[in-house]
N, C-alpha and C positions, 0 to 999 in steps of 0.2 A: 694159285700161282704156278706149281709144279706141273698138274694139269697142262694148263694154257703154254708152258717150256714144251712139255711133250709133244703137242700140238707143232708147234713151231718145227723143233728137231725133226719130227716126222715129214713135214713140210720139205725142207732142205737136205732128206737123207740124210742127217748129221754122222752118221755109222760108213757112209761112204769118203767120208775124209779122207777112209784109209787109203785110197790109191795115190793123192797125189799126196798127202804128207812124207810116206817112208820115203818119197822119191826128193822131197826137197830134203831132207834129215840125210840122206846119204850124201847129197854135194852139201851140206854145210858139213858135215865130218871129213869129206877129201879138201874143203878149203879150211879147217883148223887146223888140218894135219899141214899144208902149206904154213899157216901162218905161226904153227906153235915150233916150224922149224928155224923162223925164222927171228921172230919176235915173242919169245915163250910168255914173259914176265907178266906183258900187255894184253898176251892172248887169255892167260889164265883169268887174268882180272875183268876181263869183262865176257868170261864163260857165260857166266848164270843168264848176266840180264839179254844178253846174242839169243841163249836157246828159247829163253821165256819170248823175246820176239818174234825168233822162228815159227814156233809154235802160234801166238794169235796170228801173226799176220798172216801164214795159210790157212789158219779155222776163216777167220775173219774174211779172207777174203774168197774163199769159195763158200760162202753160208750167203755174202751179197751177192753171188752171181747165181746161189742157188735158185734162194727167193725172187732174186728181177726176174729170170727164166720163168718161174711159175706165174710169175704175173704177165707178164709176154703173151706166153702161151694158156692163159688161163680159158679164154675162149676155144680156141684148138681141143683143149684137153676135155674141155665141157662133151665136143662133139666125137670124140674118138674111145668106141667101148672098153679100150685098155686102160685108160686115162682119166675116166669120168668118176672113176672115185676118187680124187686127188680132194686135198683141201680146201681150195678154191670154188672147183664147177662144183661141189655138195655144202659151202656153206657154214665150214666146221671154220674157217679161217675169213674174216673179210680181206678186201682189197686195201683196205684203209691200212688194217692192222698189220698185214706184209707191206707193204707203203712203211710202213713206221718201221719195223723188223730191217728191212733193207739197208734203211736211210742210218739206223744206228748201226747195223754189222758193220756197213764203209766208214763211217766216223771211226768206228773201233779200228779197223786197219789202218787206216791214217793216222791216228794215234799213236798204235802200236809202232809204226816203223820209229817215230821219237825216240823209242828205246835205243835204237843205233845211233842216232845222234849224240846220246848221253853215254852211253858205254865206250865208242873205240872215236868217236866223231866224224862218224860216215854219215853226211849227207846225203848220201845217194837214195837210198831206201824212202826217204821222204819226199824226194826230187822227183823221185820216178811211181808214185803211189798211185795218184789220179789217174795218170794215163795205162797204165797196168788194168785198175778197175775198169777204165772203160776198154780197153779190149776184150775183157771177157766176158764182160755184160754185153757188149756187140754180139758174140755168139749167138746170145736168144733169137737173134732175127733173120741171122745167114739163111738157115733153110726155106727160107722166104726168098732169097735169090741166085743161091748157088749148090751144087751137090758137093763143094767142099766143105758143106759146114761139120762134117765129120773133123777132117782137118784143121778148121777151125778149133773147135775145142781140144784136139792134141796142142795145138800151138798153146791155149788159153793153160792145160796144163803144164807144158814146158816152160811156161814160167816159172813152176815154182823152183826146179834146181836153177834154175839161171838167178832167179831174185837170192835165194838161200845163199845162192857163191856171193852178190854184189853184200849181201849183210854183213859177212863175213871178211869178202878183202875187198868192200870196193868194186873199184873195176881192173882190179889189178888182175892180169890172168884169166880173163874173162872168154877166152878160147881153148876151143883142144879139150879138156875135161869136163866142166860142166857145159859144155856143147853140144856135145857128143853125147852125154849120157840126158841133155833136155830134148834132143833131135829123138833117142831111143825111147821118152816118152812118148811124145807125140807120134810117132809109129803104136806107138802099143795101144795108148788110148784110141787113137783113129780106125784102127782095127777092131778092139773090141766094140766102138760102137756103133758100125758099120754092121756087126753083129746083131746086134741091139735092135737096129732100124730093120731089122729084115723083117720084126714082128709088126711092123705095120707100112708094109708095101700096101695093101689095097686102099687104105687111110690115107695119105701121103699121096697119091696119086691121083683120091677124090676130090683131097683137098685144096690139088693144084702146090704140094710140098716140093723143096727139090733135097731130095737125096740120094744116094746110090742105089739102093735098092729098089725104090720108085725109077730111075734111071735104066736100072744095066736087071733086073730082077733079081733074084734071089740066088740063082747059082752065079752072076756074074759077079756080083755082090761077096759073093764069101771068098771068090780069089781073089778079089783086090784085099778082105780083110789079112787071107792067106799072105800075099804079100807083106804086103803092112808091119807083120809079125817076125815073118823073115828079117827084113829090116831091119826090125828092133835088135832081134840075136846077133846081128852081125854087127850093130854099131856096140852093142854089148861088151863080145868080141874084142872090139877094138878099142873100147874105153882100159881092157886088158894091157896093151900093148903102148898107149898112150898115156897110160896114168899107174906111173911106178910104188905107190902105195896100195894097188891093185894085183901085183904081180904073184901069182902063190896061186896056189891049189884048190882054198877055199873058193875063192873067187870065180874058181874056172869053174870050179864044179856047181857052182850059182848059176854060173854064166847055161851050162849043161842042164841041169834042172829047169832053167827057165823055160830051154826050147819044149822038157818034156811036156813040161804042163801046157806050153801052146801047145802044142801037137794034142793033147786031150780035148782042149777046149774046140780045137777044130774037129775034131771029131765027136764031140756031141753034137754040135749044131748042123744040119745039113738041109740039104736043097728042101726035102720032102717029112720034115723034122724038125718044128723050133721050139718042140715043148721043151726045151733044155738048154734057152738059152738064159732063165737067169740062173740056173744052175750055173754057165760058163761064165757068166759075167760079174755075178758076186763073190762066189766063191774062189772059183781057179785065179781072178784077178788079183783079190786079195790076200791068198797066197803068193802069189808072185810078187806081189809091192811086200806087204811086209819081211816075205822072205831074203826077197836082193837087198833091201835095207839090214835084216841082219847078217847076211854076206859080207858084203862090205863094211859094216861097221870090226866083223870076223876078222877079217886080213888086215885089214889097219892096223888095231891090235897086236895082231900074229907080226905084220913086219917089223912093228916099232919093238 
């Protein structure tokens, strides 16, 4: 049994959760910190079972889009030498048994939002479940017609501070804060894997792929990533100015640490250069996600 779990997790990366969870766990602690100003009593009492949902229903629901992606591209991956030891094109995993893995993660997420029904009796989280999964399952097949499918999958991860805010209040305040800081996902993630794709420009363009780097090549490619990143800092920045449980020192110097570390990660990777790009993409990433999540959980704290 443990085994065959192993299997699985390896399958769906389960270790890269970390980027987009700290980012949903940060907007559901700026939307507690709203609601326990408001409704403390309420807010307390249904702490536990709010975080215990937080938490499946982002496993939950990047574990389904992980798996549908590898089944998507199972063929893809068969013929691409980066790719070709995945679980799929070698046979360590059938198609059947990710088919079944899939089909229970989305049952799991759909389940899990019920928790919000029962804890504060927010509807919403279960209103908006199905069509959430299907957006991010649509990813898998973007680069099949667009070079935004970069951008697709930022969006697919800006969901999760924007679902974490609706968990939390609803659709109460559903701008300005977690907006801003789901929009500063999706600059980061789109960036980084704009990064990513640079290591298979000649693949992607055999393949008849459409991405940026198949697109624009590889130095045109790392300044739109460059951008990207910028962006992020700036709406960063601005979540500063726009979200007064943010205001303080730690925050800033979060906000300052973050550019460092892009600034590194742009410069490990370059035109004539990608042996270091999972160096920039595993690591520096997940410094930066887990970091700004303890950042801002830091100043919260500190102002209250």
């Amino acid at each position: 049994m443990f085994p065959r779990l192993r299997l699985f997790l390896g399958l769906i990366r389960f270790s890269h959760t970390v980027f987009a969870l700290p980012f949903g766990l940060s907007s559901a602690a700026l939307a507690w910190h709203e609601r326990w100003a408001s409704e403390l009593p309420a807010a307390w009492q249904s702490f536990g079972l709010d975080l215990v949902g937080i938490l499946l229903c982002l496993t939950f629901a990047r574990s389904t889009a992980m798996a549908f992606n590898r089944l998507a591209d199972r063929h893809l991956d068969a013929l691409n030498p980066r790719t070709a030891e995945r679980h799929l094109p070698t046979g360590l995993l059938t198609p059947r048994s990710v088919w079944v893995f899939t089909l229970l993660c989305a049952a799991g997420f759909v389940a899990s939002t019920i928790l919000f029904l029962v804890s504060s009796d927010n509807p919403w989280p279960l209103a908006l479940s199905l069509p959430v999964l299907l957006f991010i399952c649509v990813y898998s097949y973007t680069k099949r017609f667009t070079i935004l499918a970069h951008f697709w999958l930022g969006m697919s991860l800006l969901l999760a501070p924007l679902a974490a805010w609706v968990a939390i209040r609803g659709l109460a305040g559903l701008t300005g804060t977690p907006v801003i800081l789901g929009l500063a996902v999706l600059f980061w993630v789109a960036g980084f894997d704009i990064l990513y794709a640079c290591q298979d420009v000649a693949f992607d363009r055999q393949a008849g792929l459409y991405s940026l780097p198949a697109r624009l090549g590889v130095p045109g490619s790392l300044r739109v990533a460059l951008v990207c990143h910028v962006l992020m800092v700036v709406l960063l920045a601005l979540l500063y100015w726009i979200a007064p449980p943010l205001h303080g020192a730690v925050y800033a110097s979060g906000v300052v640490l973050v550019a460092a570390l892009l600034a590194y990660e742009h410069w490990l990777v370059r035109p004539d250069d990608l042996s270091r790009v999972n160096q920039a993409f595993f690591q520096v990433n997940g410094v930066i996600s887990i970091g700004l999540f303890l950042v801002v959980v830091t100043q919260i704290a500190v102002n209250r």
